[in-house]
C-alpha positions in Angstrom: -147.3 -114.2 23.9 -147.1 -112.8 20.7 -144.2 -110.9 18.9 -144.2 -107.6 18.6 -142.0 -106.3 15.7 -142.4 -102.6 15.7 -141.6 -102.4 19.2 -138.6 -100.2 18.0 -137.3 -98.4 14.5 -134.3 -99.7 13.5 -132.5 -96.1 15.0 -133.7 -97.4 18.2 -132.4 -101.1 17.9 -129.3 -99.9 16.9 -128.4 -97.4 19.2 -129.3 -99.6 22.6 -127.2 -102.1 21.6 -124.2 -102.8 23.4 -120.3 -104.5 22.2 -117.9 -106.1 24.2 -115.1 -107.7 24.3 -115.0 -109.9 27.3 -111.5 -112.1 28.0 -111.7 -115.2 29.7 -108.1 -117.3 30.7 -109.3 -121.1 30.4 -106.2 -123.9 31.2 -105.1 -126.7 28.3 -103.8 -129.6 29.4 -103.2 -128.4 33.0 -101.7 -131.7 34.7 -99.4 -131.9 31.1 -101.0 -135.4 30.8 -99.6 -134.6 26.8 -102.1 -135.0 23.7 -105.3 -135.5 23.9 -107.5 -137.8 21.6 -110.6 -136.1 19.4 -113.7 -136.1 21.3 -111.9 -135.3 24.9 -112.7 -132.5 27.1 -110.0 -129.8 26.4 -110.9 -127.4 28.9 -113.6 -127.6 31.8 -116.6 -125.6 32.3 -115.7 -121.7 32.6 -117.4 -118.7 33.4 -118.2 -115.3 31.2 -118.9 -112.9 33.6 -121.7 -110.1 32.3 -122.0 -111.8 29.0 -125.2 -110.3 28.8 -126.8 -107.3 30.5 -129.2 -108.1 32.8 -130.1 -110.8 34.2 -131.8 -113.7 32.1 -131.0 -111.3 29.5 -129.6 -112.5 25.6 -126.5 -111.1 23.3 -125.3 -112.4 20.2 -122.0 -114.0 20.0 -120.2 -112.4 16.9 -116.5 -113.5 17.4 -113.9 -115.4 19.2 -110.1 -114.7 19.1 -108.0 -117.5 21.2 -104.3 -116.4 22.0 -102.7 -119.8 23.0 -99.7 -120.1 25.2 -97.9 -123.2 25.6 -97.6 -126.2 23.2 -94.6 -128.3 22.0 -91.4 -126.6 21.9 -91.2 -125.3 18.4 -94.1 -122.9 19.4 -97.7 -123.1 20.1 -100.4 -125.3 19.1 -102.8 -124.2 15.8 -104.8 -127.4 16.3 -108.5 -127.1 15.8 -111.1 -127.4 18.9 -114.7 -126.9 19.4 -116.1 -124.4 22.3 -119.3 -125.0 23.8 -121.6 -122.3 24.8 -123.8 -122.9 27.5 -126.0 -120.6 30.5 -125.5 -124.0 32.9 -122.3 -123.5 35.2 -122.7 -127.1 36.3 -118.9 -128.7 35.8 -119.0 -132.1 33.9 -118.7 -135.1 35.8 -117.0 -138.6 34.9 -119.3 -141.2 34.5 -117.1 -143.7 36.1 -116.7 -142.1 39.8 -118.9 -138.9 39.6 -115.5 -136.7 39.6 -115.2 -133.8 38.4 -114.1 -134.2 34.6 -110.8 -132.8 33.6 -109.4 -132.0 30.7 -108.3 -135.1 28.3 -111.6 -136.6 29.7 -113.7 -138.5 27.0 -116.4 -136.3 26.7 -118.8 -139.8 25.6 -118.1 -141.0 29.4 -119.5 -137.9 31.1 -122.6 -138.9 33.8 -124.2 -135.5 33.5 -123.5 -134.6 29.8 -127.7 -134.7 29.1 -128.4 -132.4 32.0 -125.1 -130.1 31.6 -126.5 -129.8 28.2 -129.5 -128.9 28.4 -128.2 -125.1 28.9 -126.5 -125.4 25.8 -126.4 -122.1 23.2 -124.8 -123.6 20.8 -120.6 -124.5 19.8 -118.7 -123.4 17.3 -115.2 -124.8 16.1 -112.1 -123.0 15.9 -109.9 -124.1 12.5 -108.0 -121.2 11.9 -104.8 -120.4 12.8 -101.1 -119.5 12.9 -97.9 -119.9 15.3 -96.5 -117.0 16.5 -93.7 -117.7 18.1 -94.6 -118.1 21.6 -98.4 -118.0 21.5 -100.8 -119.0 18.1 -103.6 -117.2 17.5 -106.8 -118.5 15.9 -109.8 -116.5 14.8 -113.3 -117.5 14.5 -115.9 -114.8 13.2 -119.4 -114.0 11.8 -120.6 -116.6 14.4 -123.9 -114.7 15.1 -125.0 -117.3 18.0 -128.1 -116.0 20.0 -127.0 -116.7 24.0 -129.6 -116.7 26.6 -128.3 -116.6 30.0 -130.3 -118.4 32.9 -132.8 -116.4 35.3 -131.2 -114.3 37.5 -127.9 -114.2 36.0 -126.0 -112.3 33.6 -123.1 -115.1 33.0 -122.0 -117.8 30.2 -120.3 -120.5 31.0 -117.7 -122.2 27.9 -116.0 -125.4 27.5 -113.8 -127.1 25.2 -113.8 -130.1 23.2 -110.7 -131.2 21.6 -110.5 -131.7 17.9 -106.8 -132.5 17.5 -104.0 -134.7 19.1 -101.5 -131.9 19.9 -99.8 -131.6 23.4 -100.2 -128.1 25.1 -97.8 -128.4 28.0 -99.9 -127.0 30.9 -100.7 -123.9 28.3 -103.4 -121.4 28.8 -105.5 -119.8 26.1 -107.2 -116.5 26.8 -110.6 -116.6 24.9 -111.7 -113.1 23.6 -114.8 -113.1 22.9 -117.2 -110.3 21.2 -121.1 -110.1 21.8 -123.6 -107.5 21.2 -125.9 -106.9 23.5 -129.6 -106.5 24.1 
């Protein structure tokens, strides 16, 4: 199949493109097992309802804002972590029982890491931040990742990989992420 690349004038391309802001809640550290090591799972395999808009369809990831609740207690954790993009909403499993991984999991000892990412879009790290009392906010932007969700959906799916050793107390992040759409 080849490319077409007048299909539309850049008025056109411009004006059926879509933004959004879609919110997600994922959990850190939910059984308050305290810090993790680099390299663990931080949070499991969650979904980003209409991601895209239609199904099998792409958008671009442009930016992600995490609002983190819960840490030690002089305020929230700034520590940096990676998220991973993927369309596949399979969970991760431990290699050692076939369990369902869970956060502080070492994401080397997962049995279906291959196939899990096979859906993968891409990851990005999040490095930048500041405590705000009760939550910390980080920022990541300009991250221009091309997302493809699968056939017949219109979902991603995130996780997180911890690059850090701080102890999030049961928190919860809320992920806010902006795409443009196709």
């Amino acid at each position: 199949m080849k490319t077409t690349l007048k299909k539309y004038t850049a008025a056109e391309r411009l004006g059926k493109m879509e933004v959004d802001l879609i919110d997600i809640t994922v959990s850190v550290d939910p059984d308050n097992t305290g810090g993790d090591a680099e390299g663990d799972l931080f949070f499991k395999v969650t979904e980003i309802p209409n991601a895209v808009s239609v199904d099998g369809g792409s958008a671009i990831l442009q930016s992600c804002c995490a609002i983190i609740a819960g840490g030690d207690n002089d305020g929230a954790d700034v520590d940096a972590f990676d998220v991973v993009v993927t369309a596949d909403s399979t969970q991760l499993l431990e290699a050692s029982d076939s369990s369902e991984a869970e956060s502080g999991d070492a994401m080397s000892g997962m049995e279906n890491a291959l196939g899990t990412m096979d859906g993968t879009c891409g990851y990005f790290s999040v490095v930048n931040g500041f405590d705000a009392g009760v939550v910390a906010i980080a920022n990541t932007n300009n991250i221009g990742m091309v997302c493809k969700a699968e056939q017949g959906s219109k979902s991603l799916y995130v996780y997180g990989v911890v690059q850090n050793d701080a102890d999030y107390n049961q928190g919860s992040m809320v992920l806010r992420l902006g795409f443009i759409k196709d």
